[in-house]
C-alpha positions in Angstrom: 0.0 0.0 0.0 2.7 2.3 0.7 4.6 1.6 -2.6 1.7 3.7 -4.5 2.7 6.7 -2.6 6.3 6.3 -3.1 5.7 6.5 -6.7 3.5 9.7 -6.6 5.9 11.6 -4.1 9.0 10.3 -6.2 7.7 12.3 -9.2 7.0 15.4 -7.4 9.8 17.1 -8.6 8.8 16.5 -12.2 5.6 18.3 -11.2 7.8 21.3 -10.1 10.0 21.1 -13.3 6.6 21.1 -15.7 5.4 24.5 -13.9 8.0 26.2 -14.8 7.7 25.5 -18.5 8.4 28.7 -20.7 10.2 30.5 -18.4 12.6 32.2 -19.7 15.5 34.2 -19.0 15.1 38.3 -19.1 17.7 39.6 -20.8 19.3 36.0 -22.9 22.5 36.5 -20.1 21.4 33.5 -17.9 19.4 36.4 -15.7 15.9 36.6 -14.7 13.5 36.4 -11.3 13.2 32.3 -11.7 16.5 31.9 -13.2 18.3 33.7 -10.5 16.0 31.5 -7.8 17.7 28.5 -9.4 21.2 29.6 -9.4 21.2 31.1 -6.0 19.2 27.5 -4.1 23.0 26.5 -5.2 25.1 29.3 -4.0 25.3 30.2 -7.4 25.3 34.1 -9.0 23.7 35.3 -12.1 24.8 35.3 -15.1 26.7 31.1 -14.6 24.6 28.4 -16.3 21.6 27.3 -15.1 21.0 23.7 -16.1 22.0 22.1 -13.1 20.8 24.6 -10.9 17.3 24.3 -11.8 17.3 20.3 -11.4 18.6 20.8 -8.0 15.9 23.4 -7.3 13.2 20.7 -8.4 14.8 18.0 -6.2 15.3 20.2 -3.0 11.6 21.0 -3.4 10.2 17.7 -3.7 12.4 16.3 -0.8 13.5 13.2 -2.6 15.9 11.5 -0.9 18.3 10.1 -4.1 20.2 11.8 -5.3 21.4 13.8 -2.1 23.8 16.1 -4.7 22.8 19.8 -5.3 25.1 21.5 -7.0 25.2 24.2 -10.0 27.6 21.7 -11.9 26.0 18.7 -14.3 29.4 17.1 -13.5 28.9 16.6 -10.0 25.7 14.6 -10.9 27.7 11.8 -12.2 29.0 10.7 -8.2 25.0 10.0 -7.9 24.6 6.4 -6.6 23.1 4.1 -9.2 24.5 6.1 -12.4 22.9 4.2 -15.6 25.2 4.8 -18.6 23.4 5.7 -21.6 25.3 2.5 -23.5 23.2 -0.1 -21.3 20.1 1.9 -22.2 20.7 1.9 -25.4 21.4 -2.0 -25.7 18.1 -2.8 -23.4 20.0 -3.7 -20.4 18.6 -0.6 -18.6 15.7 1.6 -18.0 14.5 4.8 -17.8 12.0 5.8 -16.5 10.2 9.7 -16.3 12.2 11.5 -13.7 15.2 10.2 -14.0 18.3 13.0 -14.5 19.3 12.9 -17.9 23.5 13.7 -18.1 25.4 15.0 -21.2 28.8 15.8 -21.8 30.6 17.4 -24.0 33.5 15.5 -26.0 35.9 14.5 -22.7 35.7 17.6 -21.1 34.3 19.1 -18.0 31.2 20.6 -19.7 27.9 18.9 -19.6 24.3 19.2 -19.0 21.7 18.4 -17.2 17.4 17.7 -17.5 14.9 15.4 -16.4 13.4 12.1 -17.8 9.8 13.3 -18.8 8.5 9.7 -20.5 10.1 6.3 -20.3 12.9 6.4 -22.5 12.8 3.9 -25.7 16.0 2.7 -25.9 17.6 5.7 -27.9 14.6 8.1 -27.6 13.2 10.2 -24.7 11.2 13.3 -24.0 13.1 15.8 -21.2 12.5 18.8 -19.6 15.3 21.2 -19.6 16.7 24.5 -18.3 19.3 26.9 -19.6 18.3 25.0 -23.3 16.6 26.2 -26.4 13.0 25.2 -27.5 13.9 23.8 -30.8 16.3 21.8 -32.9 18.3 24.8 -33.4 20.2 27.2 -31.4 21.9 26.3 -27.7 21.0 23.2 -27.0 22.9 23.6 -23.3 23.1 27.1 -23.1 19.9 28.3 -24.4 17.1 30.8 -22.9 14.5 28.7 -20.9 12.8 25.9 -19.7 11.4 23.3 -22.4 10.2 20.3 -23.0 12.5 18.3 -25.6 13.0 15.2 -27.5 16.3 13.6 -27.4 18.3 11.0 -28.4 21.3 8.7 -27.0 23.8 9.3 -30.1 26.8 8.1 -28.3 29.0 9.7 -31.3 28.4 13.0 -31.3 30.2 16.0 -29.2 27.8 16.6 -26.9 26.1 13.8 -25.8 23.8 11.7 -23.6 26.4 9.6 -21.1 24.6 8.7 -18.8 21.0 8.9 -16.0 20.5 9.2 -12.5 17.5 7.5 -10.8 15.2 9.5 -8.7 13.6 8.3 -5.5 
């Protein structure tokens, strides 16, 4: 009986991502009443990327309890307990499911990015929810304006990439 409620209070924080949907930043310079909430629930100032920022923000409201990190760096994500690479998804060995933090990185540096699971993910395909992204195919896809919902794809060649997911409880 209690499992039920686990479920629901687990995807709390992909309640609070979806109502902030179209926000967008003031000026284009990573500024802006919400975007500024984010960064600073981090210790972070305006005007520094938001990505990360604003998944923290969702998690520390919800309460989950996995993964404890909060941090204004996508990298940081990657210590989470239970890390699913995005290879294992890809061959079926894995599952996402909506929720989950969806990592990128870019080539083998220290850059990334950061969203949530918004739909199970099919193998190579998923829907997200993003901040500090762009609301299209085009532009920034991790330095864009606002939060969107987007369709993404594990393409374990490319520069920036999907590496890996963090489970949610």
């Amino acid at each position: 009986m209690l499992l039920p409620l686990l479920i629901l209070d687990a995807q709390k924080h992909l309640d609070i991502a979806k109502s902030y949907v179209g926000v967008k930043e003031a000026t284009g310079n990573n500024d802006g009443k919400e975007v500024e909430m984010f960064l600073q629930s981090v210790g972070r100032k305006k005007g520094d990327s938001w990505c990360a920022a604003f998944v923290s923000f969702c998690l520390t409201q919800s309460n989950v309890k996995e993964p404890k990190i909060r941090s204004g760096l996508a990298r940081d994500f990657k210590r989470s307990k239970n890390l699913i690479m995005a290879n294992d998804v890809l061959r079926g060995i894995k599952k996402v499911e909506p929720g989950y933090i969806v990592g990128w990185e870019k080539g083998n540096t220290i850059f990334g990015h950061l969203g949530f699971a918004l739909t199970k993910w099919n193998k190579e395909f998923g829907t997200t929810i993003e901040g500090n992204t762009s609301s299209g195919i085009s532009g920034n896809q991790s330095d864009g304006d606002g939060v969107y919902i987007r369709s993404r794809k594990i393409e374990p060649a490319n520069y920036f990439r999907i590496v890996w997911f963090v489970p949610v409880i």
